[in-house]
N, C-alpha and C positions, 0 to 999 in steps of 0.2 A: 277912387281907384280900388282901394281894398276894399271899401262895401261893395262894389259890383264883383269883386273876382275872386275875393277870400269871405266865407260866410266860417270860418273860421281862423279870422286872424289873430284871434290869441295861440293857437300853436307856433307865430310862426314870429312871437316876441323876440326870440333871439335872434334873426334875422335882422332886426329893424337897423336902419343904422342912415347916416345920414346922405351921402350921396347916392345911394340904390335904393329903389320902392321894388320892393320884395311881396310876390301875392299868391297864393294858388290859382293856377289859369281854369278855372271851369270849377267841378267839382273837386274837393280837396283826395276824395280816395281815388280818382285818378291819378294823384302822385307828377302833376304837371305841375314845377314851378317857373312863375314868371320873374324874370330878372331885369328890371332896366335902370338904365345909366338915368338919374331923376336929376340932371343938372342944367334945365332947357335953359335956363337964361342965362347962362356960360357956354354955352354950347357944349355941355356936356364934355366937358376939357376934363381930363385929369388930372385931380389936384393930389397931392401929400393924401390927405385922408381919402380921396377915392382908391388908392391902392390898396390901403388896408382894411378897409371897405372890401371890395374885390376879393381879396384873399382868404380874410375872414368866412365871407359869403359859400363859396365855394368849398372851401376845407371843412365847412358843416355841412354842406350840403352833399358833400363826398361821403358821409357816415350817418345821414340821415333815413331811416328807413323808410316815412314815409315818403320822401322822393325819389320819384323811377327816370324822372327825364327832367331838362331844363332848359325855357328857352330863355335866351340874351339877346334885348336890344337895347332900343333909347329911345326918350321920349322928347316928345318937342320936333322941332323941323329938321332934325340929323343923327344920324347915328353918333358920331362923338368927333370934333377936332382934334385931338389929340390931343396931346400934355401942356398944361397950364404952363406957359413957359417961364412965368413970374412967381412960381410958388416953389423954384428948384432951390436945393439948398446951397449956402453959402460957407465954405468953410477955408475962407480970406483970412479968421483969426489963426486958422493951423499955418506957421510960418517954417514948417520944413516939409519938401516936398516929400520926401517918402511917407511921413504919417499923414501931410493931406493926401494925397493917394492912396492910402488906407481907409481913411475916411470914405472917401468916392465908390471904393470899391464898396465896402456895407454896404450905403445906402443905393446902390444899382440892384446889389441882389436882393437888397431888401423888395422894389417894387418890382425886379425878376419873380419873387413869391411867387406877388399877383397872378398873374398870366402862366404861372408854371402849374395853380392852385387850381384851373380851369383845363389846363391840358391834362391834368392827372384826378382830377375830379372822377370817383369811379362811377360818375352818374352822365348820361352820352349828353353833349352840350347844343344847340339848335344857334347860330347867330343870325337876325334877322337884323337887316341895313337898309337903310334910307339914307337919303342925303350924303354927306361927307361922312367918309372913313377915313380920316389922315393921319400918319404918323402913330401914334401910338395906337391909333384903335382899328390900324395893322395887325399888328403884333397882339393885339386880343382877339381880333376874330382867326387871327393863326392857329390858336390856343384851339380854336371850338373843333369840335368834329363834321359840323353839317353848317353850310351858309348857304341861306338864303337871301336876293337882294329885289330890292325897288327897280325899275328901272330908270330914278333920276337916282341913282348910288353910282358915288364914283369913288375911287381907291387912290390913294399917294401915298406912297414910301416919303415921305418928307425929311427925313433925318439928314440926308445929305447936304438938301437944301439951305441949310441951316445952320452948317458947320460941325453934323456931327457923323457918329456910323451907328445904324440902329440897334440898341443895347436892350432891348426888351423881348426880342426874340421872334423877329422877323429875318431876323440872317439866316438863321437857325430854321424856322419853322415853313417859312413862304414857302420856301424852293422844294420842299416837299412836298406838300399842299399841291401844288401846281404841276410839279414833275416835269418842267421843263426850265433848266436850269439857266439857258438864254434869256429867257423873258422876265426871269428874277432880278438879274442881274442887270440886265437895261431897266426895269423899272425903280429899281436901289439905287444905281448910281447918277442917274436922271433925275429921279424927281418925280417925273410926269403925272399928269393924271389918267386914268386906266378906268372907263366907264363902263358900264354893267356887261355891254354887247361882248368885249373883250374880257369882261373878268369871268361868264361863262363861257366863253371859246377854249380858254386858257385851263378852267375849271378848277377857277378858285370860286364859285360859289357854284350850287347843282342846278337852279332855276331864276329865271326872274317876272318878275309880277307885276303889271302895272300901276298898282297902290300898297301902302303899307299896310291896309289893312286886308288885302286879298295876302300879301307876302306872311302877314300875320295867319290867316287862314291855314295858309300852305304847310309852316311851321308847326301849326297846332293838328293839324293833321296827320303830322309825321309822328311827333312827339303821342299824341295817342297810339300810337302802332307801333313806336317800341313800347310805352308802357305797357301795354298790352303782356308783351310777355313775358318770359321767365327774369325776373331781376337780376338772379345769378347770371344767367346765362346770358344777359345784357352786358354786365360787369365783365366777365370775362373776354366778351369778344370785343369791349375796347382797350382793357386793360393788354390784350394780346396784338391788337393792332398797331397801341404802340410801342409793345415789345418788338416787336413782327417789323417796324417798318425802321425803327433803331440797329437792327442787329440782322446776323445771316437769316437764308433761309434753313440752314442746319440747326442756330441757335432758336429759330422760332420756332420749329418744329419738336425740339428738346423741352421748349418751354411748355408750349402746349399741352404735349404728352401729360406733364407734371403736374400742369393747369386742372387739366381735365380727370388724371388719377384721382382726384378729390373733390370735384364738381359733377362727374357723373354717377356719383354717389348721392346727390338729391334726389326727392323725390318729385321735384319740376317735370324730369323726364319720361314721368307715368301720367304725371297729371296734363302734360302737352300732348301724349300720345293718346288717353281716354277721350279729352275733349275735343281733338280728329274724329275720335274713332264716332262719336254723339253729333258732331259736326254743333260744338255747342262752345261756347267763348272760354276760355279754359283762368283760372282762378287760382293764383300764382299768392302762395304766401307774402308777408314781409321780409327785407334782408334781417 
């Protein structure tokens, strides 16, 4: 996998880590990183160390200059089952409820990080799905900014199912994603499963593909087309979308203003106008 996709994978030594196979997709100065869930003979369940894993990954790659885009899937025959349900923690020795509930609380936010680490990641995130997305790997393609799916991909909110309410940030994030606040809400409190045809009706993913590697295609298609241009100017328009979609349209517009008082002060916006003006691919610095 990294001899075929990273011809320079010593850059990307701090990356490595044990549940994610981390690679440059194509050429490295293209600035496309590949990110997958590398736990096919678990089915890519999330364990303890996948979140911090996760988190890690992301929060570098949020400050990494040479990365402009990133896609995120899984390898093996599914996108991810969700959360290892046998690696959750035990803290039966805290024998007073209020400080085990302190306990619980930590370590929720702690793999809240994860998934927070990707939705604030200042580099736009691509999630590519096949097979099963349940339960927890909900709540990370929430996180991403663009999904794309297989057309054998099916979607469950499982937490329910289970005896729980979903704590990683699918209460939170679907219903936005989705925009329609019914469909959220029956697919959280149910269970169900929710197959591709439905998840782009609904438009929680933009396309679907008949193979993973045509979905992979599609993906890598996109991701070249924001790399392509101004990085600031990437950074800003998702960093603003999720200011934008959090808050008024007064406050987004206040933000913006601010955003841009010190972003249109690069000079990205001579070098996007000359390379129009030559009709010639324009050559955008590093962050």
């Amino acid at each position: 996998f990294f001899a075929t996709l990273c011809p320079m994978a010593s850059s990307l030594d701090p990356y490595r880590c044990e549940t994610l196979a981390v690679a440059w997709d194509g050429d490295p100065s293209n600035g496309v990183l590949d990110v997958r869930i590398d736990r096919a003979p678990q089915l890519n369940s999330m364990s303890a160390q996948f979140f911090e894993d996760c988190r890690q990954c992301f929060e570098r790659a949020s400050t990494d200059p040479q990365v402009r885009c990133i896609l995120l899937s899984g390898n093996g025959k599914l996108f991810s089952a969700g959360l290892e349900l046998n690696n959750l923690p035990d803290f039966a020795h805290v024998d007073e409820a209020g400080r085990r509930g302190l306990h619980f609380y930590t370590f929720i936010k702690s793999w809240q990080a994860a998934f927070t680490a990707v939705a604030e990641c200042l580099r736009p995130v691509i999630a590519v799905i096949h097979g099963a997305c349940v339960g927890g790997a909900v709540d990370l393609i929430s996180a991403a900014d663009i999904r794309l799916c297989t057309q054998d991909a099916w979607f469950c909110i499982k937490e329910v199912g289970i005896g729980l309410a979903a704590d990683m940030g699918t209460l939170q994030r679907f219903q936005k994603v989705v925009g329609n606040d019914s469909v959220a809400r029956e697919l959280a409190l149910t269970a169900r499963k929710m197959h591709a045809p439905e998840a782009v009706r609904i438009g929680l993913v933009s396309t679907v593909h008949p193979t993973l590697e045509e979905c992979r295609q599609a993906a890598r298609g996109l991701a070249s087309v924001i790399a392509s241009h101004s990085p600031l100017a990437v950074v800003g328009t998702k960093v603003n979308l999720n200011y934008s979609r959090d808050h008024s349209v007064a406050d987004g517009l206040d933000f913006i203003a601010a955003w841009n008082a010190a972003a249109l002060q690069t000079r990205d916006v001579a070098v996007a106008v000359e390379a129009q003006l030559k009709r010639a691919p324009a050559v955008f610095a590093r962050l």
